[in-house]
N, C-alpha and C positions, 0 to 999 in steps of 0.2 A: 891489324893490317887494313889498310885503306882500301874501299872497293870500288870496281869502275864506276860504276856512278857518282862515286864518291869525288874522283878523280875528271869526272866528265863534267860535274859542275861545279868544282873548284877553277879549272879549263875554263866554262862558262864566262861565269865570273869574272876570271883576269882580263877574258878578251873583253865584255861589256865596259869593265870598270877603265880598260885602258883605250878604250875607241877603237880597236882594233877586230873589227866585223869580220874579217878577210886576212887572212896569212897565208901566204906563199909557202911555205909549208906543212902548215897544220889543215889546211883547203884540202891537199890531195890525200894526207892520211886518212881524215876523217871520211872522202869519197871511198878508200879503199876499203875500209873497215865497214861501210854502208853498203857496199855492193860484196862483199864475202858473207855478210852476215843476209845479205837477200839474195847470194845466189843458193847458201844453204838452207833457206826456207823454199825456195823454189822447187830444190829437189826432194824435201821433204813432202812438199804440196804434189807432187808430182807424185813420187811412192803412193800417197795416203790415196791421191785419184784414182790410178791401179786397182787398188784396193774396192774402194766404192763401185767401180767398173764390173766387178766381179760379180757381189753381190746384187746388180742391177740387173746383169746378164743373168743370172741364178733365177732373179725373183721377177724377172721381168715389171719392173715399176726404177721411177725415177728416186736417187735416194731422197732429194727434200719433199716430195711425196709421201715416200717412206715415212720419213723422220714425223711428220707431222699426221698421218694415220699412227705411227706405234706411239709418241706426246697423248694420243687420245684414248689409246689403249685400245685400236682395231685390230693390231697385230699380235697380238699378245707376247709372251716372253720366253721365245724357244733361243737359248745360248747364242742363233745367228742374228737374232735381230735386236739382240742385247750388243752383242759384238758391232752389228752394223750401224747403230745407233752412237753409241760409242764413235766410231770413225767418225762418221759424219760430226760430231762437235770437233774432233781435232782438229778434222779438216777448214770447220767453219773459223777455230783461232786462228790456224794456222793464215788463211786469209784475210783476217784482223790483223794479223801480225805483218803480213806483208805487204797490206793498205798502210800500214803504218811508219812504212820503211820509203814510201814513196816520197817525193819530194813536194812540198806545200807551192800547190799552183799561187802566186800574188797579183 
């Protein structure tokens, strides 16, 4: 079975190889498929921030703070600052991930 990507640069390709940069309707699918796939990283980054919030509230410190005192080993390794350590990287993809979805300033 073919997979999307598989599918997304075969796509590529046709349009490259046929001069056709812009299609009337493959333009607004590919918008819609962009903005569902970044409105649920949004909520996702959203939850995960919550989360972070808590912990911040709790430990009173910022978590990239945090994150970069327990990388040196000041905090040492009580289950919540393993937990909290942990978030703060999903959260840091999760932000990669949706810098990534943005659209390339030219």
């Amino acid at each position: 079975m073919e997979t999307t990507v598989t599918k997304i640069k075969r796509l590529s390709y046709f349009l490259e190889t046929h001069h056709r940069y812009s299609d009337a309707v493959i333009d607004p699918v590919v918008d819609k498929l962009l903005d569902r796939e970044r409105q649920t990283i949004i909520k996702q980054r959203d939850e995960i921030r919550a989360d972070l919030d808590q912990f911040e509230q709790q430990y009173r410190i910022e978590s990239s703070e945090f994150n970069e005192k327990f990388m040196c080993g000041e905090m040492g390794d009580d289950i919540d600052f393993v937990d909290w350590s942990g978030t703060w990287r999903v959260y840091q993809t999760t932000l990669n991930s949706l810098a990534s979805l943005e659209p390339a300033l030219s």
